[in-house]
C-alpha positions as CSV (number, residue, x, y, z in Angstrom):
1,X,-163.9,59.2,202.4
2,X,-161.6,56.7,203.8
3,X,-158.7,60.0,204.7
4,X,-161.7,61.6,206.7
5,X,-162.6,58.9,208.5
6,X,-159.1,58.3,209.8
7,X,-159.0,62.1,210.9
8,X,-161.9,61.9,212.7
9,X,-160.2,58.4,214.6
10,X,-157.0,60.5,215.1
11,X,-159.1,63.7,216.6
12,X,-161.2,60.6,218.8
13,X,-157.6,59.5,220.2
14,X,-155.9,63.0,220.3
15,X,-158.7,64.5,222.3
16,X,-159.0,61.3,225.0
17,X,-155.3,61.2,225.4
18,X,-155.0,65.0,226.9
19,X,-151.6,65.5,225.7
20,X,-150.2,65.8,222.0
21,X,-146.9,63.9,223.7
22,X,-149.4,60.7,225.1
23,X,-151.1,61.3,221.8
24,X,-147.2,60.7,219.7
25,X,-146.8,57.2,222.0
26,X,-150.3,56.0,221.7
27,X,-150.4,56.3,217.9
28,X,-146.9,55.6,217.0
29,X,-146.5,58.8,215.3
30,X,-143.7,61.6,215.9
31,X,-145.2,64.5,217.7
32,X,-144.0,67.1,215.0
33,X,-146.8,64.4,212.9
34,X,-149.0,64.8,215.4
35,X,-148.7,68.9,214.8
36,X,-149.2,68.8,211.1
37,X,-152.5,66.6,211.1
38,X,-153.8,69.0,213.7
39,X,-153.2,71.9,211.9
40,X,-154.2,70.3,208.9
41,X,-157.7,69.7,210.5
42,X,-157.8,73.2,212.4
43,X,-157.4,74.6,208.9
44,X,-160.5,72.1,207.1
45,X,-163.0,73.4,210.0
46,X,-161.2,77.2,210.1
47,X,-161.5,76.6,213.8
48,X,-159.4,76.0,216.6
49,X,-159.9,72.5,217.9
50,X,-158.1,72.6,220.8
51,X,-156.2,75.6,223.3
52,X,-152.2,74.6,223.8
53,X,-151.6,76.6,226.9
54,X,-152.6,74.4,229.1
55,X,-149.7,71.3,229.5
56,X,-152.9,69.1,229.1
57,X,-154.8,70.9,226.4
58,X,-158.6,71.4,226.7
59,X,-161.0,70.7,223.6
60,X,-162.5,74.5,222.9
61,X,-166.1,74.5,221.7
62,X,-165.9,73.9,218.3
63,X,-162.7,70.9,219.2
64,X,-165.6,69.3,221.6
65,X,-168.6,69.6,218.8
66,X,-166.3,67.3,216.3
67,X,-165.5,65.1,219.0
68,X,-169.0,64.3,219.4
69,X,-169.5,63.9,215.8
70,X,-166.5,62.3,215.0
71,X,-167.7,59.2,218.1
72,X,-170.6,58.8,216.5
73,X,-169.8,58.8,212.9
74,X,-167.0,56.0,213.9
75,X,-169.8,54.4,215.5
76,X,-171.9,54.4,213.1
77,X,-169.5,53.6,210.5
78,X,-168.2,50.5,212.7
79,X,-171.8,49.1,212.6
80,X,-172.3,49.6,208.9
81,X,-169.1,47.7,208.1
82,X,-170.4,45.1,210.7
83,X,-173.8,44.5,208.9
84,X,-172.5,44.6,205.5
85,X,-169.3,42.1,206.1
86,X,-172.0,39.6,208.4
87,X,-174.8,39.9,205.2
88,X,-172.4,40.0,202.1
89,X,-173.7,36.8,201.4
90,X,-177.6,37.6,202.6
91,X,-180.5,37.1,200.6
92,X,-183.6,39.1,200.4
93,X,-187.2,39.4,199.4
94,X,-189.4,35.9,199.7
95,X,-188.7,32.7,199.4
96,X,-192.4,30.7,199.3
97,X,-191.7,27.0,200.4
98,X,-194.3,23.7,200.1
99,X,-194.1,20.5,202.1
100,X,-196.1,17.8,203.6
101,X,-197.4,18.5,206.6
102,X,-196.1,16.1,208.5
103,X,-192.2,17.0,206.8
104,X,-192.5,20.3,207.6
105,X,-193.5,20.5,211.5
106,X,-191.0,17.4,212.0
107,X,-187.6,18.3,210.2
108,X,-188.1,21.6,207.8
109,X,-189.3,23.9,210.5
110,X,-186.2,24.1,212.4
111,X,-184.1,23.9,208.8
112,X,-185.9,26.8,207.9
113,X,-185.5,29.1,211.1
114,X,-181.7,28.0,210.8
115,X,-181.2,29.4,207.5
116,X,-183.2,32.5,208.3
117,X,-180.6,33.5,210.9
118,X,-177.7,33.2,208.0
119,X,-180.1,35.8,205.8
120,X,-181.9,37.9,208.4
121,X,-183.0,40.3,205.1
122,X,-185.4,37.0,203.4
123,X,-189.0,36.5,204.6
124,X,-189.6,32.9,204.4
125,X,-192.8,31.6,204.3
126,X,-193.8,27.8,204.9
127,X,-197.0,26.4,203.6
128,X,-197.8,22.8,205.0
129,X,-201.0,20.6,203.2
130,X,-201.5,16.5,203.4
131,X,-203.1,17.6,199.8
132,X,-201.6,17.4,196.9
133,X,-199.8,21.0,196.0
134,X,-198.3,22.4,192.9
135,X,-195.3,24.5,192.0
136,X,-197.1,27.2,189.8
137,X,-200.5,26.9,191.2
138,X,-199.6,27.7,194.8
139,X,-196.8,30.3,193.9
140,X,-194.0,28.5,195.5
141,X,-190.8,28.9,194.8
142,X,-189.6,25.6,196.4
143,X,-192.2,22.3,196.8
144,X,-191.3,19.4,198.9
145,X,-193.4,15.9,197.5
146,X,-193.4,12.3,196.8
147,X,-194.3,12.4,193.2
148,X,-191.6,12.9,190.9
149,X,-192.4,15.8,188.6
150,X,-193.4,15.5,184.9
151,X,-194.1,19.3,184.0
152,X,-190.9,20.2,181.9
153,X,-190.8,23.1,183.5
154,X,-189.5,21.7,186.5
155,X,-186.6,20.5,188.1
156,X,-186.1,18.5,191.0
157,X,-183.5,16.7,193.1
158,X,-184.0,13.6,195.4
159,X,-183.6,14.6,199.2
160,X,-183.9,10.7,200.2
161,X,-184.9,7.2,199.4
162,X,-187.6,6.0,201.3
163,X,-190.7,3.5,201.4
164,X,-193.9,2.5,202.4
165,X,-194.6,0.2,205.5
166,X,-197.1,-1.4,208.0
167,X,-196.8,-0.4,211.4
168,X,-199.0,-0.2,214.5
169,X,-198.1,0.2,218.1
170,X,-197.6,-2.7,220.3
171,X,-201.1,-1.3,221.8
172,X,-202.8,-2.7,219.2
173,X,-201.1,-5.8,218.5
174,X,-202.1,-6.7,222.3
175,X,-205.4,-6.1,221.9
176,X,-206.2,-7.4,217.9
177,X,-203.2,-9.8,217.3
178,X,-200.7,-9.7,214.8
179,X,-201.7,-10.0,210.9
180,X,-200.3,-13.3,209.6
181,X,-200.5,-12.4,205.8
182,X,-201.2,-8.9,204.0
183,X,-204.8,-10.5,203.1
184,X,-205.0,-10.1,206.9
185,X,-205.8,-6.2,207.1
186,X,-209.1,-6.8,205.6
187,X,-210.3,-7.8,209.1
188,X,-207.8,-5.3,210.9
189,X,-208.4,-1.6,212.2
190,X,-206.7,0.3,209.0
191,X,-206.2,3.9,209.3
192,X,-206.2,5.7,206.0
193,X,-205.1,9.5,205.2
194,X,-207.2,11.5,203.0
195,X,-205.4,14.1,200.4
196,X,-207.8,15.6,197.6
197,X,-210.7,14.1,198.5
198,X,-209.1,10.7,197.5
199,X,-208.7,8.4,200.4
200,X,-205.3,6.2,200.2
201,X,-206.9,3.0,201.2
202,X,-205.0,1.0,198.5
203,X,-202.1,-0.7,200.2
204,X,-199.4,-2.0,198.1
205,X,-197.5,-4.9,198.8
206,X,-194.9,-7.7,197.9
207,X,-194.8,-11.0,197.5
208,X,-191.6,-13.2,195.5
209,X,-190.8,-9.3,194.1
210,X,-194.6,-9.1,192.9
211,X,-196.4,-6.6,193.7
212,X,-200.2,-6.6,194.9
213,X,-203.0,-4.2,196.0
214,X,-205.4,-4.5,198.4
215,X,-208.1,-2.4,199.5
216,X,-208.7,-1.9,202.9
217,X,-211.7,-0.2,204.7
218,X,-210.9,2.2,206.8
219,X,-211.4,2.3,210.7
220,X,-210.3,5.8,211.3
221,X,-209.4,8.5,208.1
222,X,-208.1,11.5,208.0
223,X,-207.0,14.4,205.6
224,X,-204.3,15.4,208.4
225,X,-201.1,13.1,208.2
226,X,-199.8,14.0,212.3
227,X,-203.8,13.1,213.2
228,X,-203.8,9.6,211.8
229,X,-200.0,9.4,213.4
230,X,-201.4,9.7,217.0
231,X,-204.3,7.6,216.4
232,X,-201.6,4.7,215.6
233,X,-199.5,5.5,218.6
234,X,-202.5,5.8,220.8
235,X,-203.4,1.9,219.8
236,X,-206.4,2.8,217.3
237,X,-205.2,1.1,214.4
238,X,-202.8,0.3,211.6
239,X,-200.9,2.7,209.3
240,X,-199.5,2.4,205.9
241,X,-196.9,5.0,206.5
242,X,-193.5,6.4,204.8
243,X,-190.3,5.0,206.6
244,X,-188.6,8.0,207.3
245,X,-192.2,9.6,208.9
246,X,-192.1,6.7,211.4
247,X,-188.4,6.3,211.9
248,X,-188.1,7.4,215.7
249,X,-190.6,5.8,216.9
250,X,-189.7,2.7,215.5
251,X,-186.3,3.2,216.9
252,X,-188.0,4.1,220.1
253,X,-190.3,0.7,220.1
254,X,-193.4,3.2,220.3
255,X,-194.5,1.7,216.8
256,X,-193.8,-1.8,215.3
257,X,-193.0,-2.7,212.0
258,X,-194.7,-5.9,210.5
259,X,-194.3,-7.3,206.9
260,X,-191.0,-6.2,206.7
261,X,-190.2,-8.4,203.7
262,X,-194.0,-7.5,201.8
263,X,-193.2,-3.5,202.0
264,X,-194.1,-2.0,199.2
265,X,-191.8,-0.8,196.3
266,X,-189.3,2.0,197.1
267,X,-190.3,5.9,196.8
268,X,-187.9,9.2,196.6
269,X,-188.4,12.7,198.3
270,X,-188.4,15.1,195.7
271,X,-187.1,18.7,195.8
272,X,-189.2,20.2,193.3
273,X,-188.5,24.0,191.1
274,X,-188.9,25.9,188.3
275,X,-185.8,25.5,185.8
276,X,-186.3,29.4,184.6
277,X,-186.6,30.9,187.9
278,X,-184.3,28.8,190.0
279,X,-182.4,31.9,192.0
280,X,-179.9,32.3,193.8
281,X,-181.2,31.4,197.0
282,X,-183.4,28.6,195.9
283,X,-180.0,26.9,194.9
284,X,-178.2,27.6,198.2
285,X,-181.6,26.5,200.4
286,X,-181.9,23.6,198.7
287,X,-177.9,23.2,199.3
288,X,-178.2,23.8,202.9
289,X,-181.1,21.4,203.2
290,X,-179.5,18.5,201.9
291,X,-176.6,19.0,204.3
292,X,-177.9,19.6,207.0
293,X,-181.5,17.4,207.4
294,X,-181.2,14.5,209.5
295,X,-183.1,11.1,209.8
């Protein structure tokens, strides 16, 4: 295949220069070479390709029909090479993916169309829930959670260290005050995030490297973690929030952080999948996730 597809490029450049002697100079090739391959294609066809009176020859009907051909097959050819070479490395089929809500729309999103444009050939699907989601149950193939796993099936990696902390926005603290002591949010504006059903109004905290519980009433819930995250930025109440979920705004003074030395204990992000059907590209996502997220 490869020997045709060079005749076709030599008849492409033979037939644009005109002149078997421009022909010789363009391609480096002695003219009496130049003879032979075109008699060697005249003779594959059984057609004259091209009429030598003339000084600068003319294609005859049959020399202009492969001439056409022979543009687009290099075309064509050119742009197969292209794809292949650019996707040697492309995945298809699916890939299912799990996250937190609030994860997802804040950092995996744009992770996710990133690595879609390396492997144009992979539908990738993102599934976002504040409720509590499982590997096998949900079909995923990938699963993004707090909780480390204890399913044997499943393997997981840490993504990043994190923890839980009290924060409100200086909104609040100007109208309610500042709580002196953890015992404090009992008479504070607590807003709690629901997930299962189960509201999370069980706030851990430290004391001397002891930890304690208390159980707050909720002034505002809801089962939608980026919800609850505007009613704290808006001044409504305080959050009992994960550190990297917060971080900007902390940096950006839009939320404080109080308690600092009574957070609670530290927790992991887990990258969660299934040991007997981790393929190929759940490996490399999971690769290109860890390099390239940023908090």
């Amino acid at each position: 295949m490869q020997d045709e597809i060079n005749d076709l490029n030599f008849f492409i450049t033979l037939a644009s220069s005109k002149s078997m002697t421009r022909a010789s100079i363009e391609m480096d090739i002695p003219l009496p070479t130049i003879s032979r391959k075109l008699a060697k294609l005249e003779n594959f066809y059984g057609k004259r390709l091209i009429n030598r009176s003339a000084r600068q020859f003319d294609l005859t009907e049959a020399g202009k029909l492969l001439l056409d051909r022979s543009i687009y097959l290099s075309s064509l050819m050119k742009k197969v090479h292209e794809e292949v070479s650019q996707n040697v490395n492309s995945f298809t089929g699916k890939l299912r993916i799990g996250s937190l809500n609030y994860l997802g729309r804040s950092k995996l999103g744009s992770l996710i169309a990133q690595f879609s444009l390396q492997h144009p050939n992979l539908e990738i699907e993102l599934i976002l829930s504040d409720s509590k989601m499982d590997l096998v149950e949900n079909e995923l193939d990938i699963l993004f959670q707090l909780e480390q796993p204890n399913n044997l099936i499943y393997g997981s990696e840490v993504l990043l260290d994190t923890r839980r902390i009290f924060c409100a926005s200086p909104k609040y603290f100007d109208k309610y005050g500042y709580p002196v002591h953890p015992l404090d949010l009992l008479n504070h504006r607590c807003i709690c995030l629901i997930r299962n059903r189960h509201i999370y109004q069980d706030w851990k905290y430290t004391i001397n490297d002891e930890i304690f519980e208390i159980h707050v009433q909720p002034y505002l819930k809801s089962n939608n973690a980026e919800v609850t995250h505007q009613w704290m930025i808006q001044g409504f109440g305080i959050g009992y929030r994960l550190y990297h979920e917060v971080k900007h705004e902390l940096d950006e003074g839009i939320l404080i952080e109080f308690f600092k030395n009574n957070h609670s204990s530290e927790l992991s992000l887990y990258i969660v999948y299934s040991k007997y059907k981790k393929r190929d590209v759940v490996k490399d996502f999971i690769e290109f996730t860890k390099n390239n997220i940023n908090y």
